[in-house]
C-alpha positions as CSV (number, residue, x, y, z in Angstrom):
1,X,8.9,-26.5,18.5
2,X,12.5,-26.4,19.6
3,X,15.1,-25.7,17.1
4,X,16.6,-28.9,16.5
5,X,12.8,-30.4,15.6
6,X,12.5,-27.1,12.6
7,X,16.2,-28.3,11.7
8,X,16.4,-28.3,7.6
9,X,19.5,-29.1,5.1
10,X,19.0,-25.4,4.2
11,X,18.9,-23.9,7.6
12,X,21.8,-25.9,9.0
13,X,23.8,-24.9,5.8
14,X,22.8,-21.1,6.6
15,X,23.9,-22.0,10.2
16,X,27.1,-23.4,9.8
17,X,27.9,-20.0,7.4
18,X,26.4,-17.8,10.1
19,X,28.6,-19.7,12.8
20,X,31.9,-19.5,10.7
21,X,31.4,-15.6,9.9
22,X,30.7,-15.6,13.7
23,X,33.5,-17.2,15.0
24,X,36.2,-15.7,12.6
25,X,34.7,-12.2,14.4
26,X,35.4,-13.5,18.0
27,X,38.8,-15.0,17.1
28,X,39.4,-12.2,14.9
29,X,39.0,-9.7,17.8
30,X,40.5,-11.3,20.1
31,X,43.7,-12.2,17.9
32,X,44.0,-8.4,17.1
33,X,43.9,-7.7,21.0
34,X,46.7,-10.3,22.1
35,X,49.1,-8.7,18.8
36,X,48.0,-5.4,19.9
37,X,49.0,-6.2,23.6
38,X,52.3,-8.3,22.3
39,X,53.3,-4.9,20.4
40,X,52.8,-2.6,23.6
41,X,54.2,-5.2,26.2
42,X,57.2,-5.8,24.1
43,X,57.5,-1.7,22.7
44,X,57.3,-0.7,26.5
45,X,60.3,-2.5,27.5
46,X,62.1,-1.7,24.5
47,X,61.4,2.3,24.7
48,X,61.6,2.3,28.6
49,X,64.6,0.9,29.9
50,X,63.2,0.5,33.4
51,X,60.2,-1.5,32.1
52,X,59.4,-4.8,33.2
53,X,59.7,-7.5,30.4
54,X,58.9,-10.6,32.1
55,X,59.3,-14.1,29.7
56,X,56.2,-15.9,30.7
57,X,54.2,-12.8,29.8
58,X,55.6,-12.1,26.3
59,X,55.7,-15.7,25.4
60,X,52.1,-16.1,26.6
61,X,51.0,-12.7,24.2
62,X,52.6,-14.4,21.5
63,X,51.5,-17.4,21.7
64,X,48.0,-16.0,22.1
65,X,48.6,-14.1,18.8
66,X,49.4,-17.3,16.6
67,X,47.1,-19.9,18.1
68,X,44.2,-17.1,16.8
69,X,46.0,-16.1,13.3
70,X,46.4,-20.1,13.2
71,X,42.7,-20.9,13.6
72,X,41.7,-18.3,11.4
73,X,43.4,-19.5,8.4
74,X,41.3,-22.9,9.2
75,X,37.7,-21.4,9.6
76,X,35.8,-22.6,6.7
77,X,38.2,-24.9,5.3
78,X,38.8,-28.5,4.7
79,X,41.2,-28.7,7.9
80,X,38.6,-26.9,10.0
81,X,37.3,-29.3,13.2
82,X,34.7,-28.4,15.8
83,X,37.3,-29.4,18.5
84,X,39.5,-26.6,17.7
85,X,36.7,-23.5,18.6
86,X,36.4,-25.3,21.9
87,X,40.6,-26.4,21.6
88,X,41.4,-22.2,20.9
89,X,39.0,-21.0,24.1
90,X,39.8,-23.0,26.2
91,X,43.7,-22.7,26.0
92,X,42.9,-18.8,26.2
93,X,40.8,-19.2,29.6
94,X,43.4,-21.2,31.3
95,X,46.3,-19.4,29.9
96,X,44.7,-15.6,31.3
97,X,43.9,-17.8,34.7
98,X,47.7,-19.0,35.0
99,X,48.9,-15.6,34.2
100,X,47.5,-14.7,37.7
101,X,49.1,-17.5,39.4
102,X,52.2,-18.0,37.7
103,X,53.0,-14.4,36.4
104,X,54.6,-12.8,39.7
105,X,53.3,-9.6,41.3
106,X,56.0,-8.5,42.6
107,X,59.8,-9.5,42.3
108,X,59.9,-9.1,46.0
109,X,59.7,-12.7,47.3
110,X,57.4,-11.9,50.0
111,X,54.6,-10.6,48.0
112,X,52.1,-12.7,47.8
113,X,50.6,-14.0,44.3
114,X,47.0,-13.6,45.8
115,X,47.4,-9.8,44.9
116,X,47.1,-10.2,41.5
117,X,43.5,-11.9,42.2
118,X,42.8,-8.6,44.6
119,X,44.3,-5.9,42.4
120,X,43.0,-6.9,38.9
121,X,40.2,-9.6,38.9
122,X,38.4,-12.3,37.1
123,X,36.5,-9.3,34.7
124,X,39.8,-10.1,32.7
125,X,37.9,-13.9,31.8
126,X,34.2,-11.5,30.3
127,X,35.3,-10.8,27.0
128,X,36.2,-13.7,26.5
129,X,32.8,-15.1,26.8
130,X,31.3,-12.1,25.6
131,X,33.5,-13.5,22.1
132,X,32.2,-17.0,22.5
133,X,28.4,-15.8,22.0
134,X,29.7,-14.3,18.7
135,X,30.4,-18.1,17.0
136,X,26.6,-18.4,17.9
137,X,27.3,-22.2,19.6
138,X,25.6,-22.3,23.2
139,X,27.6,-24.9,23.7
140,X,30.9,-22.8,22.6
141,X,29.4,-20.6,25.3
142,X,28.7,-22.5,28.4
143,X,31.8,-24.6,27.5
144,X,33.9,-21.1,27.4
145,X,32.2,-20.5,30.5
146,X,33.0,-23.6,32.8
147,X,36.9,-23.3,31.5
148,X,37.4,-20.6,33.1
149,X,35.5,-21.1,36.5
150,X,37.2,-24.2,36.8
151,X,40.7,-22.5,36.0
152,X,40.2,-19.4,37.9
153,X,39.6,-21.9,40.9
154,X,42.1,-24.0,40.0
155,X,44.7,-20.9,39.9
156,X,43.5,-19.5,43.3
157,X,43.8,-22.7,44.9
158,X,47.2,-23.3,43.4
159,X,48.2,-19.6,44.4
160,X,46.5,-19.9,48.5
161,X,48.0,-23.6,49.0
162,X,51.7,-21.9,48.4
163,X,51.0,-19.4,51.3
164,X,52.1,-19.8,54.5
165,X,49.3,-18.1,56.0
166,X,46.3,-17.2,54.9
167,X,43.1,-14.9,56.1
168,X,39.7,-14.8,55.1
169,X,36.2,-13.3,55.5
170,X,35.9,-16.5,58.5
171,X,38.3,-14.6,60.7
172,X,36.3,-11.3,60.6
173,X,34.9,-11.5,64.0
174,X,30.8,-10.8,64.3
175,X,31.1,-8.2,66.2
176,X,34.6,-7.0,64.2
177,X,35.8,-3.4,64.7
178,X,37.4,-1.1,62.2
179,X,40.8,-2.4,63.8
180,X,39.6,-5.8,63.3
181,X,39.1,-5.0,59.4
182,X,42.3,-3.3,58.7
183,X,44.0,-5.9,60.3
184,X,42.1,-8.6,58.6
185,X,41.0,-7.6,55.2
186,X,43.6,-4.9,54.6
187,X,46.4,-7.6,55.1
188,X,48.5,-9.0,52.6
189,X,48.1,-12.6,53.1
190,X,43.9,-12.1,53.0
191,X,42.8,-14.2,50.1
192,X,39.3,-13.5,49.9
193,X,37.7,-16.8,49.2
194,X,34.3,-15.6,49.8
195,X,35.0,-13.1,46.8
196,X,36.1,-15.6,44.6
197,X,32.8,-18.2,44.9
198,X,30.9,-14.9,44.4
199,X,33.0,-13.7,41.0
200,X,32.9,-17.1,39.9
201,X,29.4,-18.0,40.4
202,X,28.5,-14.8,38.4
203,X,30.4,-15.8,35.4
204,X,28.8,-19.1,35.5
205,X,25.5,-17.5,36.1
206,X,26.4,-14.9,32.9
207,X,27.8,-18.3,30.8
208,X,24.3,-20.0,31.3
209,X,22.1,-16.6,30.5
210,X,24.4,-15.9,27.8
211,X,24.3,-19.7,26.3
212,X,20.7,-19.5,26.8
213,X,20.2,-16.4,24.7
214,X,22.4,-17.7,21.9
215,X,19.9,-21.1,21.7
216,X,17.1,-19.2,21.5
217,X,18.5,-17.1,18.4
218,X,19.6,-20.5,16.7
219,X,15.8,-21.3,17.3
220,X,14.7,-17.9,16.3
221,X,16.8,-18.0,13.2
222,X,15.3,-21.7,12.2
223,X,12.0,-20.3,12.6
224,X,12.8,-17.8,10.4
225,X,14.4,-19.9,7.3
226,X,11.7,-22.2,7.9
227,X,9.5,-19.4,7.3
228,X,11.4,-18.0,4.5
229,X,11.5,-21.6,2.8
230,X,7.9,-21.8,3.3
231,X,7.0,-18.5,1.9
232,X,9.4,-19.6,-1.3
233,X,7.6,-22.6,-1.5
234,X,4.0,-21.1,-1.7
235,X,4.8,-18.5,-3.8
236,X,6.5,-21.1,-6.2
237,X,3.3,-22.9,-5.9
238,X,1.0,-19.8,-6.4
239,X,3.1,-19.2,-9.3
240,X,2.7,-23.1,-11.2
241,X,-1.0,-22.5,-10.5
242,X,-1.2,-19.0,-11.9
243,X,0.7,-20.3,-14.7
244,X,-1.7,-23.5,-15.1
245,X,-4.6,-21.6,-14.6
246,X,-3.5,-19.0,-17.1
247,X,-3.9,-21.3,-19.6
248,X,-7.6,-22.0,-18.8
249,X,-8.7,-18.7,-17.4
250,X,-7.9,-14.9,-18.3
251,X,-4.7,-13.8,-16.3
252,X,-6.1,-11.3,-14.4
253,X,-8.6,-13.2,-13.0
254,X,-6.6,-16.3,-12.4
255,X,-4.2,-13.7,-10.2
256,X,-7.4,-12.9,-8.4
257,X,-7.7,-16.4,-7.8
258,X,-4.3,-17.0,-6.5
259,X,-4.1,-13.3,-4.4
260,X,-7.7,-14.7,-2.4
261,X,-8.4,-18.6,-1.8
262,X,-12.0,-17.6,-1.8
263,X,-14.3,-18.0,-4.6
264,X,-14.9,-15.3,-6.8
265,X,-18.3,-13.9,-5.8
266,X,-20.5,-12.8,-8.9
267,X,-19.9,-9.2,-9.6
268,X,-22.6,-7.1,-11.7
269,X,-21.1,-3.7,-13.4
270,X,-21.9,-2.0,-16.7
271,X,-19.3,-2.8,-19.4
272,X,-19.0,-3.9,-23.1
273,X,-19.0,-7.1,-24.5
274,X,-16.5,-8.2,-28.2
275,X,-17.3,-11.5,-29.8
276,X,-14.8,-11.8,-32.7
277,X,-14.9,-14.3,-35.2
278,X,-12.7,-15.1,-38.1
279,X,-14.7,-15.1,-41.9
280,X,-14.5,-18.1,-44.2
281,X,-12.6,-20.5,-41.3
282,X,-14.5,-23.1,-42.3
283,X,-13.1,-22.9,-45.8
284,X,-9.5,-22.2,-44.3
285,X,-9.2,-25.6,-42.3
286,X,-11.0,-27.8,-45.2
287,X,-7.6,-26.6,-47.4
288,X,-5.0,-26.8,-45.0
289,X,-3.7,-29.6,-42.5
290,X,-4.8,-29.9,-39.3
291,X,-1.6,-29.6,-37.7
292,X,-1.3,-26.2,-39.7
293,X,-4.7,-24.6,-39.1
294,X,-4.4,-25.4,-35.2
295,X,-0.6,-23.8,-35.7
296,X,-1.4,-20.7,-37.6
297,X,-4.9,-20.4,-35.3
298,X,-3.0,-20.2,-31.9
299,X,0.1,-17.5,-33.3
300,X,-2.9,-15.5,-34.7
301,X,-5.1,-15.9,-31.5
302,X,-2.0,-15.4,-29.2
303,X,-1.7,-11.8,-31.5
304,X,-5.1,-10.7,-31.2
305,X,-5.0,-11.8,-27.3
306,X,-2.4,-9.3,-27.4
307,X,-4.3,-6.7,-29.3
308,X,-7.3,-6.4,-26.9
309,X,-5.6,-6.8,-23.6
310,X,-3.4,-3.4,-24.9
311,X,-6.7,-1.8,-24.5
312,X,-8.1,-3.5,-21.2
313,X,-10.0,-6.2,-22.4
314,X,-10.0,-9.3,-20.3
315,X,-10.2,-12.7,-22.8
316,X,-13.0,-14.5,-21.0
317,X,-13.4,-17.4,-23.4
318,X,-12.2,-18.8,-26.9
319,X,-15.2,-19.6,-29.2
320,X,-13.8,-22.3,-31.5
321,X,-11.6,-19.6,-34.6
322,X,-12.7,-16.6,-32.6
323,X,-13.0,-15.4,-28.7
324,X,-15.2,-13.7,-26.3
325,X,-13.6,-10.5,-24.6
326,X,-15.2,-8.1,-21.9
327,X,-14.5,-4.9,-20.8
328,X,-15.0,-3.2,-17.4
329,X,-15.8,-6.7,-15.9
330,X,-14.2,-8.1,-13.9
331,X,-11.3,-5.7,-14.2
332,X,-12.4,-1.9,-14.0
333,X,-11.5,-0.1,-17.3
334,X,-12.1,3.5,-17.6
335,X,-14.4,4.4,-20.8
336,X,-14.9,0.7,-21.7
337,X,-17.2,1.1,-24.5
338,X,-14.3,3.8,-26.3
339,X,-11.8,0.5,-25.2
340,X,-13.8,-1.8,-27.1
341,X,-13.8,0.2,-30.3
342,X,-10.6,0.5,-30.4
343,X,-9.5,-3.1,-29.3
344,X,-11.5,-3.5,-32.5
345,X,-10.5,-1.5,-34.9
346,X,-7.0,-3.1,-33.9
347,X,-7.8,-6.5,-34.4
348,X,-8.3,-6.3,-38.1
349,X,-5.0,-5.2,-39.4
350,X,-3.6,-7.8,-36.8
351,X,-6.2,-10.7,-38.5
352,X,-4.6,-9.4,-41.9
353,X,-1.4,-9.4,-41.0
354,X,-2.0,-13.5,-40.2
355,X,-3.7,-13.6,-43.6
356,X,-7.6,-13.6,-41.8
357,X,-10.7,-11.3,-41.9
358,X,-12.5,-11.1,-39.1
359,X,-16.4,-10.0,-37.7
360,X,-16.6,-8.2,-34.7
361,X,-19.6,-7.7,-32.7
362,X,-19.6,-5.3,-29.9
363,X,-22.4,-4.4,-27.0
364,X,-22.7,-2.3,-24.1
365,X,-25.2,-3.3,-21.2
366,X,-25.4,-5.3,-17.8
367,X,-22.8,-7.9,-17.2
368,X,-22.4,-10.2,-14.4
369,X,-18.6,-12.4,-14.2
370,X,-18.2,-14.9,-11.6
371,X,-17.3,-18.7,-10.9
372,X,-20.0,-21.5,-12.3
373,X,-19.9,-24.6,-11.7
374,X,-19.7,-27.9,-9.2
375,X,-17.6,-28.4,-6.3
376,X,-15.5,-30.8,-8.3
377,X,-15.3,-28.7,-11.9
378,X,-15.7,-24.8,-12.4
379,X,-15.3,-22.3,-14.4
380,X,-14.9,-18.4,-14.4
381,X,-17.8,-17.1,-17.4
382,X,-19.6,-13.9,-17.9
383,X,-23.2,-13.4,-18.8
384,X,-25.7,-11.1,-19.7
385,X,-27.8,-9.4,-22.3
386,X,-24.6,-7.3,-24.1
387,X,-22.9,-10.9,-24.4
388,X,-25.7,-12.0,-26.3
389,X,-26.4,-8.9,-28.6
390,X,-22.2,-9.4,-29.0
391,X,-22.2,-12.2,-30.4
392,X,-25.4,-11.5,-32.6
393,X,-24.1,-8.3,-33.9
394,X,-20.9,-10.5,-35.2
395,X,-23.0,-13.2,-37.1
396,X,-25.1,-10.3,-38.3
397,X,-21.5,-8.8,-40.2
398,X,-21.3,-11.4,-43.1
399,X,-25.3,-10.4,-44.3
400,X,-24.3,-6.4,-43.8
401,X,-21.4,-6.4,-45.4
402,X,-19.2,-5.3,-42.4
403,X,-16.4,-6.2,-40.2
404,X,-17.2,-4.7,-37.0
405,X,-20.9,-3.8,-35.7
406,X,-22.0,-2.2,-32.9
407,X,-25.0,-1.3,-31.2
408,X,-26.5,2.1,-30.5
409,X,-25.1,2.3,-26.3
410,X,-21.9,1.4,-27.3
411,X,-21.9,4.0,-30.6
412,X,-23.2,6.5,-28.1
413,X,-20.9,5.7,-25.0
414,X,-17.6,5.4,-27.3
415,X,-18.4,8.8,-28.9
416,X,-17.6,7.5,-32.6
417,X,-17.1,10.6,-34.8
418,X,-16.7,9.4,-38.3
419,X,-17.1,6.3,-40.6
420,X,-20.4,5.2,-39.0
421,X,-22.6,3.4,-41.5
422,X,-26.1,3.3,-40.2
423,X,-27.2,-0.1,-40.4
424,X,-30.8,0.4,-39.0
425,X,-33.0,-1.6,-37.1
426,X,-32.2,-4.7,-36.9
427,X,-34.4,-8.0,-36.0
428,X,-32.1,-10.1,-33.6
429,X,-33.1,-13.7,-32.5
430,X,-33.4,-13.9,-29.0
431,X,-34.7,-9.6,-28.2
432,X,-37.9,-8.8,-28.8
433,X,-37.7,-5.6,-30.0
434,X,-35.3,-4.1,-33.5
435,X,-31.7,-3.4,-32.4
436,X,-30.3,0.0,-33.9
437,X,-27.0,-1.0,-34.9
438,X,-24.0,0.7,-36.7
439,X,-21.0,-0.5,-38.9
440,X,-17.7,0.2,-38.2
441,X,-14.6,0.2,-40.5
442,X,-11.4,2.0,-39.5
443,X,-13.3,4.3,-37.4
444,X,-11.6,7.3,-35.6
445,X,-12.6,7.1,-31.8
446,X,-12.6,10.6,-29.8
């Protein structure tokens, strides 16, 4: 994909920014050379009496300085055009080549202006296209780059054609001697036009790498806002669905969802179940409005939410005034059944605090979590024999008296110390055999 195809508002607005800082470098740089060279030209011949202060020269340096202090005031602005980047280089290629043919060599009249080609050379024209690359415009470049082959050959040819004579590599005999050299290539009037197609042609040849390398980081640098905006938009996506599945399924497993696009594969592990319930609902909602019960229901079940996830405990399910929580599955929780004690012995000043009392039923066995469901409709659930003692152990509460009740593997596992009330053996529906099970009320948990 090239980069004008992966070309977005965003990208071209990060661009034009990136170009602008870019280009105020090169023309700062190159500004702070020309004033730099203006103060040493103009110092020299003020310091050295026998200096050479030529016009041209110090008007050129000057003019060099406020062209660049004038175009940088205009980066960025209102004023700024794209003609003037291409305006400010190419004045400064085709005022450095007409220094070398206008700028004499020599105040000797028979000196030659072709010298100046010889003695200094076209490496004066590099930096700046080396400044060009920094605007980050190919075109800048390769536009930078044909100025100045076109005025270098338009100075040499100005400077050759006012030369009475003139030598070149052509009048090197083939079989030329060291005379034949000195006499040729050694002489004042040799103009060296074979060196000038080869300087030239390698600035043009540096111009096209150069511009070349500069479009392939534009297209590099799409590709990477591109990227950037694409790795915004999925995690702004991944975020709306965390927060829309949040609402349906426990957080931590809806982040699980989101962190892998692949189902959630049914997971076995030994952990502890907590059915809560809240006492004399029924009653509650009879006496009150509905908007008010479903008001005051939420604030308390967004509390006790709260209360248990403190402790580890993963809300799998709301069951109508109450809620199913686990622990240890799917999310790991170090001494799970102690966790579910005390997630429970929090709950109740939390359910009085909202004006509630509550039954708690908790159980420790297998449980296996996982997605259920069609292709079209599912649903993350947790099953297993401890879900069902749970939630048996909580009706059991209202005939024993008790808020919370537990059986004997979670008693055992949680390492209760005090406040146990021994509720016996206990005939649940759905297990065969009597279920020892103990009461708990403001236990301490060691």
């Amino acid at each position: 994909m090239s980069a004008s195809e992966q070309v977005t508002p965003e990208a071209q607005t990060r661009l034009n920014l990136a170009e602008q800082r870019g280009l105020r470098l090169g023309i700062g740089i190159r500004t702070s050379i020309a004033a730099a060279a203006f103060v040493w030209y103009v110092g020299a011949a003020l310091l050295f009496p026998g200096a050479d202060l030529r016009l041209a020269t110090t008007v050129a340096l000057l003019l060099f300085t406020a062209i660049g202090v004038t175009h940088l005031c205009l980066i960025g602005t209102r004023f700024d055009r794209a003609w003037m980047k291409y305006t400010v280089y190419m004045l400064d290629g085709l005022t450095i080549c007409a220094l070398f043919a206008l700028v004499p060599i020599s105040r000797a009249d028979d000196v030659p202006q072709i010298i100046a080609f010889r003695a200094y050379g076209i490496y004066f024209l590099f930096p700046l296209l080396a400044m060009a690359c920094l605007s980050l415009s190919w075109r800048l470049v390769l536009w930078t780059g044909t100025v100045c082959v076109v005025g270098w050959w338009a100075a040499f040819a100005w400077v050759s054609t006012q030369m009475d004579r003139t030598l070149s590599w052509a009048d090197i005999p083939s079989a030329a001697t060291r005379a034949d050299y000195e006499t040729i290539f050694l002489s004042i009037d040799f103009i060296g036009r074979g060196n000038r197609i080869e300087e030239t042609a390698m600035l043009f040849f540096a111009a096209i790498a150069l511009s070349v390398s500069v479009y392939r980081a534009r297209a590099v640098f799409f590709a990477q806002v591109a990227a950037d905006i694409d790795r915004r938009r999925e995690k702004a996506a991944r975020e709306r669905v965390s927060d829309l599945l949040g609402k349906y399924v426990p957080e931590e497993i809806a982040h699980k969802l989101i962190a892998d696009d692949a189902p959630m594969r049914p997971q076995r592990a030994t952990g502890t179940a907590l059915v809560m319930d809240i006492a004399g609902f029924t009653r509650f909602s009879a006496a009150h409005d509905p908007s008010e019960v479903i008001a005051k229901l939420d604030t308390f079940l967004a509390d006790a939410a709260r209360a248990v996830s403190d402790k580890g405990g993963i809300v799998i399910s709301y069951l109508g005034d109450g809620f199913l929580v686990t622990f240890n599955a799917p999310v790991a929780v170090k001494s799970h059944a102690t966790a579910a004690v005390q997630a429970a012995t929090a709950l109740v000043p939390v359910a009085r605090a909202h004006a509630f009392d509550i039954r708690v039923g908790i159980a420790t066995g297998a449980l296996v979590t996982g997605i259920i469901g069609s292709d079209s409709r599912q649903s993350f659930t947790v099953y297993g024999d401890a879900v069902n003692l749970a939630a048996r152990l909580e009706g059991k509460c209202k005939e024993l008296g008790v808020q919370i009740l537990m059986d004997d593997q979670t008693r055992a596992s949680a390492g209760v110390a005090v406040d146990v009330l021994n509720c016996g053996d206990l005939l649940v529906d759905g297990i065969e055999t009597p279920v020892q099970a103990f009461g708990l009320s403001g236990v301490s948990v060691v």
